[in-house]
C-alpha positions, -999 to 999 in steps of 0.1 A, spaced: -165 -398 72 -199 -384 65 -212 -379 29 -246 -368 34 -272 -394 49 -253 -418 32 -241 -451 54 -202 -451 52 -180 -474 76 -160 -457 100 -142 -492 111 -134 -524 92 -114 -548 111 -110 -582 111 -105 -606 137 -88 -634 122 -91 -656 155 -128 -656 151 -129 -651 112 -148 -620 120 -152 -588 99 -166 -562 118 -179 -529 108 -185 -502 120 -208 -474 104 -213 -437 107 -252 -445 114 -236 -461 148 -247 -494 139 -221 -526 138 -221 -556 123 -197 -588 119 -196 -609 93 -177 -638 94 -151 -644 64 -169 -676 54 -202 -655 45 -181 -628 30 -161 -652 9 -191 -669 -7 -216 -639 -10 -186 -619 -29 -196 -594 -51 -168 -602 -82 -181 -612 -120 -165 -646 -116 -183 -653 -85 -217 -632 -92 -215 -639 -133 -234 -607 -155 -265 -625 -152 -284 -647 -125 -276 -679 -143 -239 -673 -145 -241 -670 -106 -217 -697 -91 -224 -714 -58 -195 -715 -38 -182 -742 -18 -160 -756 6 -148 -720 22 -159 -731 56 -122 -725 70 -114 -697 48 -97 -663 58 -94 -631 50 -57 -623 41 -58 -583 29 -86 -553 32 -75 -527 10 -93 -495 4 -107 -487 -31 -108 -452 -34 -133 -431 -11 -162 -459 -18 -150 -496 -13 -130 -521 -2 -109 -550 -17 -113 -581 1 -82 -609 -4 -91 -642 7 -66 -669 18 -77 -694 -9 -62 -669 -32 -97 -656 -44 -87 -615 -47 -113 -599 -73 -139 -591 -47 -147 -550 -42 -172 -550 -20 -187 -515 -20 -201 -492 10 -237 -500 -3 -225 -539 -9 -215 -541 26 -245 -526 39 -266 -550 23 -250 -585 26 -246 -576 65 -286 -562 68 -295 -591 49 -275 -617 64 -297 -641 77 -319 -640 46 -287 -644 23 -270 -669 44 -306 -691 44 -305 -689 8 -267 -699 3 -272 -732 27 -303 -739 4 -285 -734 -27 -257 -758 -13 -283 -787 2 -301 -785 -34 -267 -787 -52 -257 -816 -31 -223 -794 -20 -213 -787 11 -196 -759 33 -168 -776 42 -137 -780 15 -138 -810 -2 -103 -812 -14 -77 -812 12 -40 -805 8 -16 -829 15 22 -824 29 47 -846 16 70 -853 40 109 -858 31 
């Protein structure tokens, strides 16, 4: 899929094993992303809010999953994670720039998360009853 100059992926896959998302682009470039980075840098209103100050840090999604990639029409891709969270559309363009600007992004989030005292792994942890 070309649509002019435009960057477009030709592959998304994950690789649960790893908690990888890679992706492949029509510019021949590939990146992964790992589900973690996805999960917390997703691009949903809840997650995002309409303004910076409504922006949420998200926490405790060290372990998380990707459950579902769906397409969106001819320009996105729903992303369902296994904590339930199932609002993100990541766009082609949205895609392109949380995986150029990983390591800036990812920087910031562990920043965020020292200066808010949280922390990457879950802090509430289910517990089986057994019968």
């Amino acid at each position: 899929m070309t649509y002019g100059s435009r960057r477009v992926p030709t592959e998304i896959r994950q690789i649960t094993k790893d908690r990888l998302v890679r992706i492949a682009w029509n510019s021949g470039e590939q990146m992964e992303l790992s589900m973690e980075y996805l999960r917390v840098v997703c691009p949903c209103a809840d997650c995002r809010g309409h303004t910076p100050d409504q922006r949420k840090i998200i926490d405790g999604k060290q372990d998380v999953t990707v459950t579902a990639i769906t397409p969106v029409g001819r320009y996105a891709v729903k992303i369902v994670f296994s904590d339930g969270h199932d609002t993100g559309v990541y766009s082609w363009d949205t895609l392109w720039e949380v995986g150029n600007d990983k390591e800036s992004l990812w920087q910031a989030y562990l920043e965020d998360l020292a200066r808010t005292h949280k922390r990457r792994k879950p802090s509430v942890f289910p517990i089986k009853v057994v019968k």
